[in-house]
C-alpha positions as a Markdown table, in Angstrom:
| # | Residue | x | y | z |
|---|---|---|---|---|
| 1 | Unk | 51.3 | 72.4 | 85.6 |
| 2 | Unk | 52.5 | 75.8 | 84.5 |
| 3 | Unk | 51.5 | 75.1 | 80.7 |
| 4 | Unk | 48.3 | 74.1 | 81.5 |
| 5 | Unk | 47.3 | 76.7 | 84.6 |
| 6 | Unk | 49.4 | 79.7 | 82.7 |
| 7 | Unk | 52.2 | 82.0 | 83.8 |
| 8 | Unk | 50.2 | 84.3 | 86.1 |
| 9 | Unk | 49.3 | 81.0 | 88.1 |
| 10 | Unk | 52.7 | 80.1 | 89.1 |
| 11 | Unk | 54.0 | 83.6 | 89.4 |
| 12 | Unk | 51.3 | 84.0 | 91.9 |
| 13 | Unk | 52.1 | 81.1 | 93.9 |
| 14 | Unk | 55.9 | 81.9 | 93.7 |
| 15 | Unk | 55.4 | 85.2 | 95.4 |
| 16 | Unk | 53.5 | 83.6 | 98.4 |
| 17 | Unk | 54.7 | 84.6 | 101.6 |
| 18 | Unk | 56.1 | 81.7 | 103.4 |
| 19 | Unk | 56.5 | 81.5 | 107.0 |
| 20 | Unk | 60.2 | 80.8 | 108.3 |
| 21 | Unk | 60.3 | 77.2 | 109.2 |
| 22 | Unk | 64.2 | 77.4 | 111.0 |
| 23 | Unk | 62.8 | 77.3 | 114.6 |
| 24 | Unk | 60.3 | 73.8 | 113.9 |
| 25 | Unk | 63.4 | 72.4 | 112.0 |
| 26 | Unk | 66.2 | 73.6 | 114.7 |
| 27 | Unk | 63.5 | 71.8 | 117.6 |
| 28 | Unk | 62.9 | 68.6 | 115.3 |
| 29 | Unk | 64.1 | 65.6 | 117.1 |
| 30 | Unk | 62.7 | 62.7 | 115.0 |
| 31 | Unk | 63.4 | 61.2 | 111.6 |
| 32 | Unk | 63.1 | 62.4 | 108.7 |
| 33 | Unk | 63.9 | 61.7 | 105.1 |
| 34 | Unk | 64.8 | 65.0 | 102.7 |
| 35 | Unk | 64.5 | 64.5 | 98.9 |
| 36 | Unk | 65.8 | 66.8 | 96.6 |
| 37 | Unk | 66.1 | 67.0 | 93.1 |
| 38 | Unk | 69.8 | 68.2 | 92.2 |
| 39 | Unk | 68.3 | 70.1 | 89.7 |
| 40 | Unk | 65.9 | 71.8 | 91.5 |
| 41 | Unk | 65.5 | 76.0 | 90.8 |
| 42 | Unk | 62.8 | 76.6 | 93.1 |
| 43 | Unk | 64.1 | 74.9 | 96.7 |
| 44 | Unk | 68.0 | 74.9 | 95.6 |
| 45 | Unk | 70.1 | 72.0 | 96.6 |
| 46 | Unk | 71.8 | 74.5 | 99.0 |
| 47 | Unk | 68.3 | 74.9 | 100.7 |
| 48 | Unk | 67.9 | 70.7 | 101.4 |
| 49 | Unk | 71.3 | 70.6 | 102.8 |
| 50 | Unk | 70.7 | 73.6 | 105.4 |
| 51 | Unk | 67.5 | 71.7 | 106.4 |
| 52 | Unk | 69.8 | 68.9 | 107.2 |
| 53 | Unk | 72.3 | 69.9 | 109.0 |
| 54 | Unk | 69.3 | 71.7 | 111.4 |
| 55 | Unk | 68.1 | 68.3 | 112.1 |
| 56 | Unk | 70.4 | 65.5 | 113.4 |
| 57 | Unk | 68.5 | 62.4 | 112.9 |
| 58 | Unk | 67.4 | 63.0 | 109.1 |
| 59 | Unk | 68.9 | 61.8 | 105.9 |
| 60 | Unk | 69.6 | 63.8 | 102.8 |
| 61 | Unk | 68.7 | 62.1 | 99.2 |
| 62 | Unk | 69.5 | 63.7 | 96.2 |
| 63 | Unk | 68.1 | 62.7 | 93.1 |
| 64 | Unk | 70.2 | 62.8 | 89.8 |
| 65 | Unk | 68.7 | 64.3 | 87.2 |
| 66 | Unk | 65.6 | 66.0 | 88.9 |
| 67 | Unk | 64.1 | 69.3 | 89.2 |
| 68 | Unk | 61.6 | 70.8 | 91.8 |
| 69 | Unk | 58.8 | 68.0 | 91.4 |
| 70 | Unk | 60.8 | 64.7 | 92.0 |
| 71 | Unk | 57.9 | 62.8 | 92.8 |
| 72 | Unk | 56.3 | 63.5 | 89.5 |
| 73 | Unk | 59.9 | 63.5 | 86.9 |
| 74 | Unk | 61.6 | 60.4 | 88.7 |
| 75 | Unk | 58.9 | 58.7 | 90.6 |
| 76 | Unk | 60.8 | 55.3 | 90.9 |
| 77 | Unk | 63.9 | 56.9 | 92.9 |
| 78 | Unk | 61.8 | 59.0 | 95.1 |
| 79 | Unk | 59.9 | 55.7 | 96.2 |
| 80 | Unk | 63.0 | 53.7 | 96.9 |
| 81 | Unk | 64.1 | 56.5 | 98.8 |
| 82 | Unk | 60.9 | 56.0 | 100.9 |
| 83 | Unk | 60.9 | 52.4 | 101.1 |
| 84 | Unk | 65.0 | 52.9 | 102.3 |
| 85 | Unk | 64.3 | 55.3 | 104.8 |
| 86 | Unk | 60.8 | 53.4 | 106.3 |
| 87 | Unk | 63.0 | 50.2 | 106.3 |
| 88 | Unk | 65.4 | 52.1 | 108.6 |
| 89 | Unk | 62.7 | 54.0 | 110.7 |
């Protein structure tokens, strides 16, 4: 995406404010799966594993291998952590 939209795109969209989400994750009470590539530069590995530890009923997958857009680079592991985690739900 950055190839084809340019530097200045992505740049842009890096800078973004982003609102603090600690207080929705430290009041979230229901399941929830986390994915992470153990690669990933943008939302570091460190950032997954804060999220959960905030939330007691969510499960942590890392995928080998991956940067920030796990869906896209390793497609099949990021569904079978889906279908997993539904199966448990």
């Amino acid at each position: 995406m950055t190839a084809r939209l340019g530097a200045a795109v992505f740049l842009r969209q890096s800078a973004l404010e982003r609102r603090d989400g600690h207080d929705v994750l430290a009041g979230y009470r229901d399941p929830l799966l986390i994915v992470c590539g153990a690669n990933d530069r943008i939302t570091p590995l460190a950032v997954s594993e804060e999220m959960h530890a905030m939330v007691p009923h969510s499960q942590l997958v890392v995928v080998p291998d991956c940067g920030h857009l796990a869906p896209m680079e390793k497609p099949e592991e990021v569904s079978a952590a889906m279908r997993g985690w539904l199966l448990q739900a």
